[in-house]
C-alpha positions as CSV (number, residue, x, y, z in Angstrom):
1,X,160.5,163.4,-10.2
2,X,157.8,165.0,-12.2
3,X,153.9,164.6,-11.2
4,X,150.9,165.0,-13.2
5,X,148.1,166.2,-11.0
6,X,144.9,164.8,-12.3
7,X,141.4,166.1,-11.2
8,X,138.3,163.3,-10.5
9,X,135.0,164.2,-9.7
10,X,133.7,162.3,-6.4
11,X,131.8,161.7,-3.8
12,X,132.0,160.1,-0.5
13,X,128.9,157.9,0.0
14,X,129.2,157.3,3.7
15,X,131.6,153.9,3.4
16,X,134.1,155.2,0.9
17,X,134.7,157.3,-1.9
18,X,133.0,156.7,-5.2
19,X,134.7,158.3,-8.6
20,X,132.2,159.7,-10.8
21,X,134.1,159.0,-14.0
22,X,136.0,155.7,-14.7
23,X,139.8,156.1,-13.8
24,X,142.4,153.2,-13.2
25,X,144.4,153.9,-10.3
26,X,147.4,151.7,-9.8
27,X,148.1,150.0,-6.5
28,X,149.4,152.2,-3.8
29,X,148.9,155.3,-5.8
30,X,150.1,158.8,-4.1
31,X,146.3,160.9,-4.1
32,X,145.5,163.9,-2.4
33,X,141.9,164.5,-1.5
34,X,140.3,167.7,-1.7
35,X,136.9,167.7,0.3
36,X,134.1,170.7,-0.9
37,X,132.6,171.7,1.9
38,X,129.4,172.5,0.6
39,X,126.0,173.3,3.0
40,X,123.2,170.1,3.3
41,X,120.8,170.4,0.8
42,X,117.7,171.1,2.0
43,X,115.3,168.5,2.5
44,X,112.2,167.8,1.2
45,X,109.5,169.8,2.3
46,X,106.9,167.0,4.0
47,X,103.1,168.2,3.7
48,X,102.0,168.6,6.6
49,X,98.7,166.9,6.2
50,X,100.6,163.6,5.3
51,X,103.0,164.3,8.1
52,X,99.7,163.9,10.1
53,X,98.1,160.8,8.7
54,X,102.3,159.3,9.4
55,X,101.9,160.1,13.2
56,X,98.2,158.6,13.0
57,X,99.2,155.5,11.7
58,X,102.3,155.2,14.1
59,X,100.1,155.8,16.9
60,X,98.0,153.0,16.0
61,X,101.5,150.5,16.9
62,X,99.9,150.3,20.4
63,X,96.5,149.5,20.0
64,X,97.1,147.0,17.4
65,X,100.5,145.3,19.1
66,X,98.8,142.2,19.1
67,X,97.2,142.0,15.6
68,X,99.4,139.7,13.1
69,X,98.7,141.9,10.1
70,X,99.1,145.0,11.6
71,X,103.1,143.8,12.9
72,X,103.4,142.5,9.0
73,X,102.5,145.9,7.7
74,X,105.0,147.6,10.4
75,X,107.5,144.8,9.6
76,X,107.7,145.6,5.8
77,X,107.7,149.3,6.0
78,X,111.0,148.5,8.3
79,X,112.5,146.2,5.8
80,X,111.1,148.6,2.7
81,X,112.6,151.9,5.1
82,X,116.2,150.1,5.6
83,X,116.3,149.8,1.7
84,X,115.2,152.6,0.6
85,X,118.2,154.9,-0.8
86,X,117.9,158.5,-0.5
87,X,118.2,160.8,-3.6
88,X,121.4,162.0,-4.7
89,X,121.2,166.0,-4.5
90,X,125.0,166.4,-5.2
């Protein structure tokens, strides 16, 4: 039985792998997975003076835990933080 190895860029996105390229791949297809181990990019450098004002506004979560707009601000940088998708550096 002759095989055609095929190469296809790709990426695994935490869930499952993603092709890069559009390829049809027929139910219960024989694939062999080659993974890159390449190092973690880097991340962003934060400056540090908006690192600062971050922890100064976080510290504020305790004098304001009873003010209604302050827990709508916190409550939609959560919701805006849990949807947020990082960059892809690949």
């Amino acid at each position: 039985m002759d095989e055609t190895l095929t190469t296809i860029p790709a990426y695994f996105d935490g869930e499952k792998i993603q092709l890069r390229v559009p390829y049809t791949l027929q139910p219960n297809a024989a694939l062999l997975v080659t993974v890159l181990e390449t190092p973690a990019p880097e991340p962003p450098a934060v400056n540090s003076a908006e690192n600062e004002r971050i922890k100064r506004f976080l510290s504020l979560k305790g004098i304001f835990k009873d003010d209604p707009e302050f827990d709508a601000a916190m409550e939609y940088l959560d919701q805006a933080w849990k949807q947020w998708t990082p960059p892809d550096f690949a």
